[in-house]
C-alpha positions as CSV (number, residue, x, y, z in Angstrom):
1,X,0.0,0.0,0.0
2,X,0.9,3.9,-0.6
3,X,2.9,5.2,2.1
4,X,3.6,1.8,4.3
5,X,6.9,1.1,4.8
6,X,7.0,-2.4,6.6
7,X,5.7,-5.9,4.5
8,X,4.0,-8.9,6.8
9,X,6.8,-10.7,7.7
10,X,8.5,-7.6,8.7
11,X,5.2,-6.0,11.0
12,X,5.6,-9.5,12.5
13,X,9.1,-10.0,13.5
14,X,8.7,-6.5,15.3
15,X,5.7,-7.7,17.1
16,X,7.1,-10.7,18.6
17,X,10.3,-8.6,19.5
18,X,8.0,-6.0,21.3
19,X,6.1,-8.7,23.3
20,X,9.6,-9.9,24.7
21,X,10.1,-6.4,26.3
22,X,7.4,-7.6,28.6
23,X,6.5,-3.7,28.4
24,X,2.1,-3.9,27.3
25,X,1.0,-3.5,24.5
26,X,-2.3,-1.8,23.3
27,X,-4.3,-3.3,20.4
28,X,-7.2,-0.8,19.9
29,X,-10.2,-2.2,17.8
30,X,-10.7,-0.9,13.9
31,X,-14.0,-2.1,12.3
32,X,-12.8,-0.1,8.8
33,X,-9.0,0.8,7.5
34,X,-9.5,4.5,8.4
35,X,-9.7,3.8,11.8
36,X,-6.5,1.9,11.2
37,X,-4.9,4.6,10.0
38,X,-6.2,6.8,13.4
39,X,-5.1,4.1,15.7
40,X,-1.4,4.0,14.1
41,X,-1.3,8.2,13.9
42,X,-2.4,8.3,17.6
43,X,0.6,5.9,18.7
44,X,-0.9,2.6,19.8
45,X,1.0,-0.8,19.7
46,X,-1.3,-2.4,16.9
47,X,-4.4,-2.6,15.7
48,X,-7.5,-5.8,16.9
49,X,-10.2,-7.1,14.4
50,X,-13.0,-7.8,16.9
51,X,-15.3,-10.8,15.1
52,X,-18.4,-9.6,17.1
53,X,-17.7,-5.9,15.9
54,X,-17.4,-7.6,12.4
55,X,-20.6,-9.1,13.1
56,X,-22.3,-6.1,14.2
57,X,-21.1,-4.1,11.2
58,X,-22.6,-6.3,8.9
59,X,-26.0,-5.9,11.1
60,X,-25.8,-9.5,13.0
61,X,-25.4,-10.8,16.2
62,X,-21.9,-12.6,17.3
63,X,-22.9,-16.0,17.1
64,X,-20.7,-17.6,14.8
65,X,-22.9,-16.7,11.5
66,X,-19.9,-14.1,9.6
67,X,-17.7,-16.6,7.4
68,X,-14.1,-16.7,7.0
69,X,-14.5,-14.7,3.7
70,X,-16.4,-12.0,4.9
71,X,-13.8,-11.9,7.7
72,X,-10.9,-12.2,5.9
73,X,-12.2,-9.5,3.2
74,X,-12.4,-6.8,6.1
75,X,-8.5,-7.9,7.9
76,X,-6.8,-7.8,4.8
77,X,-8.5,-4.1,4.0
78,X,-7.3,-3.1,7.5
79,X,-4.2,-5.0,7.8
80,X,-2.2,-3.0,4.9
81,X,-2.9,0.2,5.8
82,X,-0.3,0.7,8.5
83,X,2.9,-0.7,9.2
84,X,1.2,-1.7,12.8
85,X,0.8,-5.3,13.5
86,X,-2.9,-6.6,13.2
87,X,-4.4,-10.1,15.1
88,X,-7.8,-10.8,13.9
89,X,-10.5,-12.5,15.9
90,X,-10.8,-15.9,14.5
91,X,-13.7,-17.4,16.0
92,X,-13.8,-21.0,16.7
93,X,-11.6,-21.2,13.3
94,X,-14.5,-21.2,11.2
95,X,-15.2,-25.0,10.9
96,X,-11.7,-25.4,9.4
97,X,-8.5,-24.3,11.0
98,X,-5.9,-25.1,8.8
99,X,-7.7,-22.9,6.3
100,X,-8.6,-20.2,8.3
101,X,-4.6,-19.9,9.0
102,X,-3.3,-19.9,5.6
103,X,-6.0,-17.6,4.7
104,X,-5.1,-15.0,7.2
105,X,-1.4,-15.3,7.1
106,X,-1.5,-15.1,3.1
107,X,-3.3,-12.0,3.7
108,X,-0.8,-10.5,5.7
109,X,-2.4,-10.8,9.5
110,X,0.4,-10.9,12.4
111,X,-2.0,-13.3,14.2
112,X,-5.5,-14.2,15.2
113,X,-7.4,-16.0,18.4
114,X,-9.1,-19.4,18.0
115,X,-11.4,-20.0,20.9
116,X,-12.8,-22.8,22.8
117,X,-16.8,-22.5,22.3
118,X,-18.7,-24.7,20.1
119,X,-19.6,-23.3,16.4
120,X,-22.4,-21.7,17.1
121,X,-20.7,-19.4,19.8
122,X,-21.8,-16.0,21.1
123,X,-20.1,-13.2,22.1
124,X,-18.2,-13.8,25.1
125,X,-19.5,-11.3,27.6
126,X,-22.9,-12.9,27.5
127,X,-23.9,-15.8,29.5
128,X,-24.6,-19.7,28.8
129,X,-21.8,-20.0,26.7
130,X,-20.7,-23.9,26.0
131,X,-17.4,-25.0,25.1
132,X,-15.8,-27.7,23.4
133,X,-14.1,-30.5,25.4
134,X,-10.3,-29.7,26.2
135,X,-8.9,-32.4,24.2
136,X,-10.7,-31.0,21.0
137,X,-9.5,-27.3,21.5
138,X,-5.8,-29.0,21.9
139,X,-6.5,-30.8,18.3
140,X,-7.3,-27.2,16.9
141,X,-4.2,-25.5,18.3
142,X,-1.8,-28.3,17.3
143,X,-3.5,-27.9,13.2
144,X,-2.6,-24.1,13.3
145,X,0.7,-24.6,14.6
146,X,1.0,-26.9,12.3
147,X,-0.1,-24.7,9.3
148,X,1.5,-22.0,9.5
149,X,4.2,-21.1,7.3
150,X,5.9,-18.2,8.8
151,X,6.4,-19.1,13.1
152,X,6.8,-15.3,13.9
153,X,2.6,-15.8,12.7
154,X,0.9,-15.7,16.3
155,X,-1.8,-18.6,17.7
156,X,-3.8,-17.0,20.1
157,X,-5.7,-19.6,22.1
158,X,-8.2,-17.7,23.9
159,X,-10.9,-19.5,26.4
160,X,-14.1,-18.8,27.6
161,X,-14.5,-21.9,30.3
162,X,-14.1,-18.7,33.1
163,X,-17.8,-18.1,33.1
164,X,-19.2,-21.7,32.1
165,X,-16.3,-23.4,34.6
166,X,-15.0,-21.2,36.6
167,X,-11.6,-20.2,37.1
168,X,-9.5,-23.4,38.6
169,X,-11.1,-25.8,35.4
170,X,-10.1,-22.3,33.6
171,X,-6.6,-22.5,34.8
172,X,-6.9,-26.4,33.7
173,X,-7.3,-25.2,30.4
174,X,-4.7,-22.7,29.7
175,X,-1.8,-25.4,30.9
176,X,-3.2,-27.5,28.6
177,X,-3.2,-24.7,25.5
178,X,0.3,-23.9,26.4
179,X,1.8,-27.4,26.3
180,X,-0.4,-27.8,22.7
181,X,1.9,-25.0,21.6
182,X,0.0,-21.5,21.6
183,X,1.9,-18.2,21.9
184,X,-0.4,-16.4,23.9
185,X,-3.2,-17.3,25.8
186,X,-6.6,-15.2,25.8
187,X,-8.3,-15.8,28.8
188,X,-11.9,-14.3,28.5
189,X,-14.4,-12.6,30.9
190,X,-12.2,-12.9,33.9
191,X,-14.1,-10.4,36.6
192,X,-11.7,-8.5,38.4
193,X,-7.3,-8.1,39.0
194,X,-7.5,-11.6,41.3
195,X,-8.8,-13.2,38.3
196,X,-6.0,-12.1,36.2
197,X,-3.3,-12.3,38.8
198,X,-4.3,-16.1,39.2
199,X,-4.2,-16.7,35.4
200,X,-1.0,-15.4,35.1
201,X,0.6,-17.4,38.0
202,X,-0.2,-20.3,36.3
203,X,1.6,-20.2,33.0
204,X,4.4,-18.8,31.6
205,X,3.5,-17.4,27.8
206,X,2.1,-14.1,27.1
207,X,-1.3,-13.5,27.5
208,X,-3.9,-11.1,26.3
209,X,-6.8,-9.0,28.1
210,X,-10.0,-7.8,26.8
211,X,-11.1,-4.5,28.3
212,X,-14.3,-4.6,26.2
213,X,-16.5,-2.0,27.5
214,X,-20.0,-3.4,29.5
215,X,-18.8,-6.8,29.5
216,X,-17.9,-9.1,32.5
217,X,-14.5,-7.8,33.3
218,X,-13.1,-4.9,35.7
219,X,-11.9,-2.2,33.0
220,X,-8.3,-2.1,34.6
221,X,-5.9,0.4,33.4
222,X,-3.0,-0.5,31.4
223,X,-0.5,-0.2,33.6
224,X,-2.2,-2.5,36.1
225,X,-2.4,-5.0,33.2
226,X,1.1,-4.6,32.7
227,X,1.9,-5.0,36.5
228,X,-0.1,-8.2,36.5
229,X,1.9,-9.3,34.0
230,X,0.0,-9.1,31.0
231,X,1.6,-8.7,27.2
232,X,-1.0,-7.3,25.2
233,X,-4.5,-5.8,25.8
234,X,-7.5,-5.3,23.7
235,X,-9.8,-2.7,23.6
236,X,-12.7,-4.4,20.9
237,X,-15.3,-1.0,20.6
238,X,-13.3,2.3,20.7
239,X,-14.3,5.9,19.9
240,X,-12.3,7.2,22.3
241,X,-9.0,6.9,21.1
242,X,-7.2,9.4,21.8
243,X,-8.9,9.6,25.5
244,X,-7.7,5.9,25.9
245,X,-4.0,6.7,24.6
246,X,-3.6,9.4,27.2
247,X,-5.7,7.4,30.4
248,X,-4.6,3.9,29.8
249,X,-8.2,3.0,29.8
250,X,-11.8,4.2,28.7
251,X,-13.5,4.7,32.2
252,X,-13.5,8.3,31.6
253,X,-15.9,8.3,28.7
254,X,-17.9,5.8,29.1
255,X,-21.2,7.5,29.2
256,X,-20.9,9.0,25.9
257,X,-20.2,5.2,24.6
258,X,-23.1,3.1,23.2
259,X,-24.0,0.6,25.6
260,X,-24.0,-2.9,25.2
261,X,-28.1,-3.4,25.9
262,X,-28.7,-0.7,22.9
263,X,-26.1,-2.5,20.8
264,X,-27.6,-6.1,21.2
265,X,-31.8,-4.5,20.5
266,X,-30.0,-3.2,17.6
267,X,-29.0,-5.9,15.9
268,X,-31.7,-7.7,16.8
269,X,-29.9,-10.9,19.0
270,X,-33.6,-11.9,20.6
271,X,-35.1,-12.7,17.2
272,X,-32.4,-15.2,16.7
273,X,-33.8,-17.4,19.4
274,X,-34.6,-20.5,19.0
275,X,-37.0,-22.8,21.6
276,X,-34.6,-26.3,20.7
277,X,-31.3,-24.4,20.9
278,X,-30.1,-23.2,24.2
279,X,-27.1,-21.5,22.8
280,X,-29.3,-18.5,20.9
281,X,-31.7,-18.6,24.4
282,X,-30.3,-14.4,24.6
283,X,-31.3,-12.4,27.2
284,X,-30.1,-8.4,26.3
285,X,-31.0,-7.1,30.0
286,X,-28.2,-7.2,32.3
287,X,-25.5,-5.1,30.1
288,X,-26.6,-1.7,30.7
């Protein structure tokens, strides 16, 4: 692209070489290549593909109905635009991993999280998730690993057993992820800074936190992240930017945000239920 300085392999190396600094680093979200291009002028670390935002800019609900194309379409458009790395939220791997992977590393992505839910997932600060059995998330990991071409291509293995398992069988599953070979581990919807602390005194790779606004989790700043011990953080939904660059965090502004009640009626999650599927039983109350 015009005025980008840095090819895939390149943004990569420098990623991985960042994350060894153990210093955070902040992944605001971009739902279109301008906001790319903001996130990189502003300073940030890199730029996060959210696959509910995804979904919600194409007028659905996050629960595992965008395709690899129309995902794949959107990270490559945001990707080149900077010389920022870019992970991409990959879902559960959209029914075939070892696709998904050479898809989004041909496309010049620095890496993307594969999570533990079954197909037809939902986003991951709602309730009655269900998850996959350990072993078959291990299987997943070990066929992206095994895909990729270029190693300095992240696996993300991020889990959502904290609010269907709770936090030991949680902990269970990260070991697990980490001896199947992921790079960083994204443990979802943990509540509060004893939550994380835990997490990160049971394994040793990076790991990524998701300060997605009206969610489950404690918006912690930053630098608490960082003094927990965390490598990277995500912030999926952000108008803010240049608020968050200057806080560490979006606590500041977030009555002027769009909450996550009016974003749910919006796109319509309730008329996706379905009396024979518990998964699609959504509630949007509770996420004021």
């Amino acid at each position: 692209m015009h005025f980008t300085k840095k090819n895939s392999s390149e943004k990569r190396i420098e990623f991985k070489k960042k994350l060894n600094n153990k210093k955070i680093l902040r992944f605001p979200g971009a739902y279109n290549p301008l906001t790319a291009k903001l996130i990189a002028e502003i300073g940030f670390d890199g730029v996060y593909i959210s696959g509910a935002v995804m979904s919600n800019d194409l007028g659905l609900p996050d629960i595992g109905i965008t395709t690899l194309k129309e995902v794949s379409y959107r990270a490559n458009q945001i990707s080149r635009v900077t010389d920022l790395p870019t992970i991409v939220d990959a879902d559960t791997g959209f029914k075939n991993c070892k696709n998904t992977i050479e898809t989004f590393e041909r496309l010049g992505l620095s890496g993307c999280h594969i999570e533990d839910q079954i197909d037809e997932k939902r986003c991951g600060h709602l309730d009655n998730k269900e998850i996959i059995p350990t072993k078959e998330m291990i299987k997943k990991i070990k066929v992206c690993i095994n895909t990729r071409k270029d190693k300095n291509f992240l696996i993300i293995a991020r889990t959502d057993a904290n609010s269907v398992e709770g936090l030991n069988k949680t902990i269970d599953r990260i070991k697990a992820y980490e001896d199947a070979g992921a790079d960083i581990i994204f443990p979802e919807a943990l509540k509060d800074e004893k939550e994380f602390e835990q997490i990160r005194k049971n394994t040793k790779v990076n790991l990524l936190a998701n300060m997605t606004e009206f969610g489950k989790s404690k918006l912690l700043s930053a630098n608490t992240l960082e003094k927990l011990g965390y490598s990277i953080v995500i912030y999926p939904v952000e108008d803010g930017l240049n608020v968050i660059f200057k806080d560490g965090h979006q606590n500041n502004i977030i009555d002027k945000m769009q909450t996550r009640k009016r974003l749910y009626e919006l796109v319509e999650y309730e008329k996706y239920n379905t009396p024979d599927k518990k998964i699609t039983d959504f509630k949007t109350d509770g996420h004021e």
